[in-house]
C-alpha positions as CSV (number, residue, x, y, z in Angstrom):
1,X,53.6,-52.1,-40.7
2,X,51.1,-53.6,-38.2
3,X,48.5,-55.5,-39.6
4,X,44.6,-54.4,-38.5
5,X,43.9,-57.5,-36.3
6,X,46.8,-55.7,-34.6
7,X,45.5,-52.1,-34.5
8,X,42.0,-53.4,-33.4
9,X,43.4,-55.4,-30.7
10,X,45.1,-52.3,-29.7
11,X,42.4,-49.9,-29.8
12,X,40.2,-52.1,-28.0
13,X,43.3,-52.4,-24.8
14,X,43.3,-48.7,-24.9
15,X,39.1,-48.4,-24.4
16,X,39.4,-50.6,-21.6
17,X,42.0,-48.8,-20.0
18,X,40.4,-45.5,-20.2
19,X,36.9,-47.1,-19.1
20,X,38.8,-48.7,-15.9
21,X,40.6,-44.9,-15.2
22,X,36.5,-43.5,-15.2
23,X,35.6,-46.1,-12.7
24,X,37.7,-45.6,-10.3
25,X,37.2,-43.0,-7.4
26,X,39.0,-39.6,-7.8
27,X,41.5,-39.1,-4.9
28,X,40.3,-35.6,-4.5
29,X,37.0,-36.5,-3.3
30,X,37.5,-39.4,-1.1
31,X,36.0,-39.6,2.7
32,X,39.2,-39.3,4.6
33,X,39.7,-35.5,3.0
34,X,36.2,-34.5,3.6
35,X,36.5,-31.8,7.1
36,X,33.8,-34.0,9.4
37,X,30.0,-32.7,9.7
38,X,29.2,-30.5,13.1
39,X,25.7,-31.6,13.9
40,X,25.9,-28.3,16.7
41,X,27.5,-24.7,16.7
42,X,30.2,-23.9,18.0
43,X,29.9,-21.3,20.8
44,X,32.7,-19.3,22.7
45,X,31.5,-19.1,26.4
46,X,33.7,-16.1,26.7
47,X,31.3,-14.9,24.1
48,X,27.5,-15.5,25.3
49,X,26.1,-12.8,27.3
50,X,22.7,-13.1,29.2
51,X,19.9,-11.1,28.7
52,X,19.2,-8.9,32.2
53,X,15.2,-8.3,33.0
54,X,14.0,-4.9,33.2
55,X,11.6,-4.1,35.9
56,X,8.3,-2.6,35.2
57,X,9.5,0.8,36.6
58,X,11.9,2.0,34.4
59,X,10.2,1.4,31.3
60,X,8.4,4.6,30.5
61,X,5.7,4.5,28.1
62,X,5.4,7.7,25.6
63,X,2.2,8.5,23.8
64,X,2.8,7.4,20.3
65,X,2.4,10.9,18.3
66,X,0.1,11.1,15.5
67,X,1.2,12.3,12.3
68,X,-1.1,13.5,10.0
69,X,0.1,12.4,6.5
70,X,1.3,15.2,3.9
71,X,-0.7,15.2,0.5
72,X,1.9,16.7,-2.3
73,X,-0.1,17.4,-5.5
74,X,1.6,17.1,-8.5
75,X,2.4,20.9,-10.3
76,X,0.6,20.7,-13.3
77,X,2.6,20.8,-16.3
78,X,3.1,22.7,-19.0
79,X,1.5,21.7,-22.0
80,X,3.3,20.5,-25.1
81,X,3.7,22.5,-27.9
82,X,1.4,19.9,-29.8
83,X,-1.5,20.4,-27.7
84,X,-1.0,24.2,-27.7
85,X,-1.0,23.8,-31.1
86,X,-4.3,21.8,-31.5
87,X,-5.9,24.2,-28.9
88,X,-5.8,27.2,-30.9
89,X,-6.8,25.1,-34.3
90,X,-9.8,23.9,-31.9
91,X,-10.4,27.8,-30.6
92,X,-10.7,28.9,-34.4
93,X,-13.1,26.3,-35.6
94,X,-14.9,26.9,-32.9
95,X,-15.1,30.6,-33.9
96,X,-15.8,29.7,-37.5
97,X,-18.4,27.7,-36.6
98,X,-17.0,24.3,-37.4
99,X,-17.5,22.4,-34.2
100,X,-16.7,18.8,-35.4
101,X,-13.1,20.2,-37.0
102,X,-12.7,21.6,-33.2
103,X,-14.2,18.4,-31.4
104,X,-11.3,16.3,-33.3
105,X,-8.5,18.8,-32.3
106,X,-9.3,18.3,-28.7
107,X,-9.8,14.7,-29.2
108,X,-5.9,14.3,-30.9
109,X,-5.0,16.8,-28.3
110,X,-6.6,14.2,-25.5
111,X,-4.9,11.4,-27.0
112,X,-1.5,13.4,-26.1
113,X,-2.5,14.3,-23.0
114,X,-5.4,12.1,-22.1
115,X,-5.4,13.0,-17.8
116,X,-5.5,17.0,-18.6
117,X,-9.0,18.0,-17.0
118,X,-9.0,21.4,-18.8
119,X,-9.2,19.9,-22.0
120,X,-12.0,17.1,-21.1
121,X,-14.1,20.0,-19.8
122,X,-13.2,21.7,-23.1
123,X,-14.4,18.6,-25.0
124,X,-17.7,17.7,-22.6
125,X,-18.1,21.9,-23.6
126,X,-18.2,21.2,-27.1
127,X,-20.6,18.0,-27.0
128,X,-22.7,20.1,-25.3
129,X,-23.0,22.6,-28.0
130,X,-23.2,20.1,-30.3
131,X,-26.8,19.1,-28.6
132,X,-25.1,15.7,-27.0
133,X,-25.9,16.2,-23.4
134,X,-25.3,12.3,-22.2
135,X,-22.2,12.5,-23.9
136,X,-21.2,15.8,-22.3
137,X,-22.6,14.7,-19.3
138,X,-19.7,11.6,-18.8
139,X,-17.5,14.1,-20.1
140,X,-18.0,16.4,-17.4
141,X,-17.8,14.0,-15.1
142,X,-14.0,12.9,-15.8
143,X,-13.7,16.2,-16.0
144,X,-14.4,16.7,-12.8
145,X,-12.5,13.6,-11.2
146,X,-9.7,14.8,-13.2
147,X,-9.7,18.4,-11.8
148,X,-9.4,16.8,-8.0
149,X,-7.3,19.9,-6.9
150,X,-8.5,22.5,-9.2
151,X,-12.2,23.9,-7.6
152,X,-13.3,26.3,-10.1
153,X,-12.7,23.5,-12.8
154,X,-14.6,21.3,-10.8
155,X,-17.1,23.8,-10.3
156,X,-17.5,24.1,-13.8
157,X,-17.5,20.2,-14.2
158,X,-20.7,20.3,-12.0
159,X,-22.4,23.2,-13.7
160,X,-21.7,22.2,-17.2
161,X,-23.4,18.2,-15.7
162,X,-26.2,20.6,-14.1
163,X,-27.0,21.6,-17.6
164,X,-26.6,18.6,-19.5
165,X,-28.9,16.9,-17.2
166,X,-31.7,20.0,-17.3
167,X,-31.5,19.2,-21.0
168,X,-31.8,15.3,-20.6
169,X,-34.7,16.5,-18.6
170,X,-33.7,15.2,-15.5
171,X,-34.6,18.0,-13.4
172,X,-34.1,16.2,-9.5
173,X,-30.3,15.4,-11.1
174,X,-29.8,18.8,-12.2
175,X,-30.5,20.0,-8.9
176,X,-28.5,17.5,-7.4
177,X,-25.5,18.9,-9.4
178,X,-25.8,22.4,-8.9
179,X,-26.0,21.9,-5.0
180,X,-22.4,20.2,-5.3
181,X,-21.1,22.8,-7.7
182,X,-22.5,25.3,-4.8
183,X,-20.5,23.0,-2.1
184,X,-17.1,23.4,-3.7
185,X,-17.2,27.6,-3.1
């Protein structure tokens, strides 16, 4: 057996072998392998062309035409079966005479739904009843932004924000919005 002066000796021959290897340059990567830098491209003279001038002449100049863009409105979707089913709860409390019950159906059916114009009107309708008219009146007024391609709902936007206002007693802004109710026949 080797003794461990021996072993250490040997140990420490092998560590300096390996750290000499790591020092050294890997063949792969020397200069004289590395393809030389082009500072310029390379062109083919068979290749280049040159650009010919046009003369004023032949260039014919045609009146740009004017397209008028196309405005596709969305279809208006069917309701969910949720909201149909929170419109008809609303429609009977409002027969029975419970108009907060019916206020929260529209409001859950809102939250579903919450860009459907007809049931914001419906809604700004009920504050309305309910003796709310600046509520109704803001209603009314998404309402009508919502309704952008439907008239008569934006008709009814107006006239529902005519009366809410006439209530407010703000007679010059009731007037105001029946004149642009009157403007969308």
């Amino acid at each position: 057996m080797l003794s461990k002066k021996w072993w250490v000796t040997l140990v420490i021959i092998l560590l300096q072998v390996s750290c000499a290897r790591q020092s050294q340059p890997n063949p792969i990567f020397t200069k004289r392998q590395m393809p030389p830098l082009q500072t310029e491209p390379v062109i083919n003279k068979a290749e280049t062309y040159q650009l010919k001038s046009v003369p004023p002449s032949v260039i014919i100049e045609r009146p740009i035409p004017i397209v008028k863009p196309i405005i596709v409105r969305p279809k208006a979707k069917p309701l969910s079966s949720a909201v149909i089913a929170l419109m008809s709860t609303a429609d009977e409390n409002i027969k029975a005479g419970r108009l907060d019950a019916a206020v929260v159906s529209i409001e859950r059916a809102l939250r579903i739904e919450p860009r459907n114009a007809t049931l914001t009107y419906k809604l700004a309708e009920l504050r309305l009843q309910q003796s709310k008219p600046l509520l109704a009146e803001n209603i009314a007024r998404k309402a009508a932004l919502l309704a952008a391609g439907d008239k008569s709902l934006k008709k009814k936007s107006w006239l529902l924000i005519a009366q809410a206002r006439h209530l407010q007693q703000n007679y010059e802004g009731a007037r105001e919005a029946q004149l642009k109710a009157q403007s969308l026949d």
